[in-house]
C-alpha positions in Angstrom: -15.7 8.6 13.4 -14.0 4.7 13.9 -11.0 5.1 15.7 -8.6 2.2 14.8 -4.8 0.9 16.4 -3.0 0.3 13.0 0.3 -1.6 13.3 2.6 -1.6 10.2 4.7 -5.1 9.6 6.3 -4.1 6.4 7.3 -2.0 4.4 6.8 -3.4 0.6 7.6 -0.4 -1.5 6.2 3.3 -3.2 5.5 4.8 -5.9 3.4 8.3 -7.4 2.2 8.8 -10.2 -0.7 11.2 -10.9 0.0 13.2 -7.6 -0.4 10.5 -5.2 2.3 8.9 -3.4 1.4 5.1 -2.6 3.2 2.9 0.1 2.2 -1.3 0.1 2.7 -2.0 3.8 1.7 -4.7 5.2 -0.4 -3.8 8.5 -2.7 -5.2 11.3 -5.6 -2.7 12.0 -7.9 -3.2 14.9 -10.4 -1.4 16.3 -9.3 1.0 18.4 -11.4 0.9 21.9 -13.5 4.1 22.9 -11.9 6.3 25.6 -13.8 8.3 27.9 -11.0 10.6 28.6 -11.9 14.1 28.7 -8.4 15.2 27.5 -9.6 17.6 25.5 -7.8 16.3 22.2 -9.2 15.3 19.1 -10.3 11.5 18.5 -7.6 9.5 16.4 -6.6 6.6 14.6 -2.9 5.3 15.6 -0.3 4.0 13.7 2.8 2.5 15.6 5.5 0.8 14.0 9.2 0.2 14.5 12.5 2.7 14.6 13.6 0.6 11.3 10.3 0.2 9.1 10.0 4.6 10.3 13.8 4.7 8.7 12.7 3.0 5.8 9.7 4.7 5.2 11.5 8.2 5.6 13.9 7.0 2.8 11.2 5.7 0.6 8.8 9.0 0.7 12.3 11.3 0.5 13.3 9.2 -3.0 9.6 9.5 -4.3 9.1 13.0 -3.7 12.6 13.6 -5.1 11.2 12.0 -8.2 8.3 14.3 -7.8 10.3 17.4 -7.7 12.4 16.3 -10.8 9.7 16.5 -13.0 8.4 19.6 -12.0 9.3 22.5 -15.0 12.1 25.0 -13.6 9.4 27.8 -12.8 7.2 25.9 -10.2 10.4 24.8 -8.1 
């Protein structure tokens, strides 16, 4: 498994359609360097970005899965 340090910039917009929620960003991802840690936890990617860009990224998957929900037929909600 590549571990990578992914760091987010922007936040361009979303959108779903056909069951998947999409979000342009605009990132850096870098290689993430290989720990010899025997923390017992699992190997991971990381993705850091700022208290703002996390703000608008809450409000942007909240609206689209809204959206989602909306067009769901009374019985499945």
């Amino acid at each position: 498994m590549k571990l990578h340090t992914i760091e987010l910039q922007r936040i361009k917009g979303a959108s779903n359609s056909h069951g998947l929620l999409r979000v342009r960003v605009d990132a850096t991802v870098l290689s993430a360097p290989a720990r010899d840690d025997d923390s017992g936890a699992a190997p991971s990617s990381t993705l850091s970005f700022t208290v703002e860009d996390a703000r608008v990224l809450q409000l942007l998957l909240k609206a689209q899965l809204a959206e989602v929900d909306a067009r769901k037929a009374r019985s499945q909600r």
